[in-house]
N, C-alpha and C positions, 0 to 999 in steps of 0.2 A: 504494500500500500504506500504510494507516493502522495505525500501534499505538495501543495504548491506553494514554493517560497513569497511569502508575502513583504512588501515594500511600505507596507507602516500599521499603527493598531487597528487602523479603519476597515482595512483589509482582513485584517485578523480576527476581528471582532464578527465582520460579515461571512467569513465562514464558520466560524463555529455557530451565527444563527443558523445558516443553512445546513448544518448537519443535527443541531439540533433539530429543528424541524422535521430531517429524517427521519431521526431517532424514535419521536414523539407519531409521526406514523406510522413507523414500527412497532411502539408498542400497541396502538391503538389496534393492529389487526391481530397482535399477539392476543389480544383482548376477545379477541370475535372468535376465532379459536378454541381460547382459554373456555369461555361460555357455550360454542356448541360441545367441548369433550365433556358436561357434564351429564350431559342427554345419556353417553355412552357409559358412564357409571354405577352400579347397581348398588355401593352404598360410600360412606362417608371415608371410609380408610383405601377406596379406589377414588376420590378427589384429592386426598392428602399427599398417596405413594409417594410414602418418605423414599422407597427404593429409586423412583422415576425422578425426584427429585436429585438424589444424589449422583445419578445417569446425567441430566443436565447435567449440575455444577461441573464434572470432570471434563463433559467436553466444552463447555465454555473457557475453562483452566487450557486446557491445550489450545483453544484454536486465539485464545489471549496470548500465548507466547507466538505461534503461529503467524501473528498481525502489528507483534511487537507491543501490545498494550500490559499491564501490569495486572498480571495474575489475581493477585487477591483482592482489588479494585472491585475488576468485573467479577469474581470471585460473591463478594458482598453487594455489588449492584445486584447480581439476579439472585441472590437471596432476601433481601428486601421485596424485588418485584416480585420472584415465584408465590412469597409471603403474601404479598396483597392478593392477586392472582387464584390462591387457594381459595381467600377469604371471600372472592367473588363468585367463584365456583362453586364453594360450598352453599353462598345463599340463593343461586340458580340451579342447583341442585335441590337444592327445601322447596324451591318454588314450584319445580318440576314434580315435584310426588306429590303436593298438596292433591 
C-alpha cells in the first residue's frame, strides 16, 4: 500500500477525510451483514462465537503486518467494533424470535 507524499497539512488533513469516509462505509455495510447473520442463528452463544471471534482477530493481526499497520491497534479497533457488532446482533436477534 502506497500513499501519496503530501506537500502541506491541507493535503494531509484531506486524505485522511477521504479515507475516513471509506472507513465509515465500510463499517456501515459490515453493519448490514452483521444484522442479516443473525437470521442464520439458532440461539445466543451462535451471535457471541467467542471461537469466530477469535478467527477474526488472528487474521486481522496478520493481514495488519501484511499492510504495515500496527498489530494491536487494529488488534483493539475490531475488538471494540466486533463488541458493539454483537451487541447489535444480539438485539436483532430478540427481535427476530419475538
Amino acid at each position: 500500500m502506497q500513499s501519496v507524499k503530501c506537500s502541506n497539512l491541507s493535503e494531509v488533513r484531506a486524505n485522511i477525510d477521504r479515507i475516513d469516509d471509506e472507513i465509515i462505509k465500510l463499517i456501515a455495510e459490515r453493519g448490514e451483514y452483521v444484522a442479516q447473520a443473525s437470521a442464520f442463528k439458532k440461539n445466543e452463544n451462535g451471535v457471541k462465537a467467542p471461537a469466530r471471534v477469535e478467527q477474526v482477530i488472528s487474521k486481522v493481526r496478520a493481514k495488519a503486518g501484511d499492510y504495515g499497520a500496527d498489530a494491536d491497534m487494529v488488534e483493539a479497533l475490531y475488538r471494540e467494533m466486533i463488541s458493539r457488532f454483537i451487541d447489535m446482533e444480539m438485539d436483532e436477534f430478540h427481535r427476530a424470535k419475538k
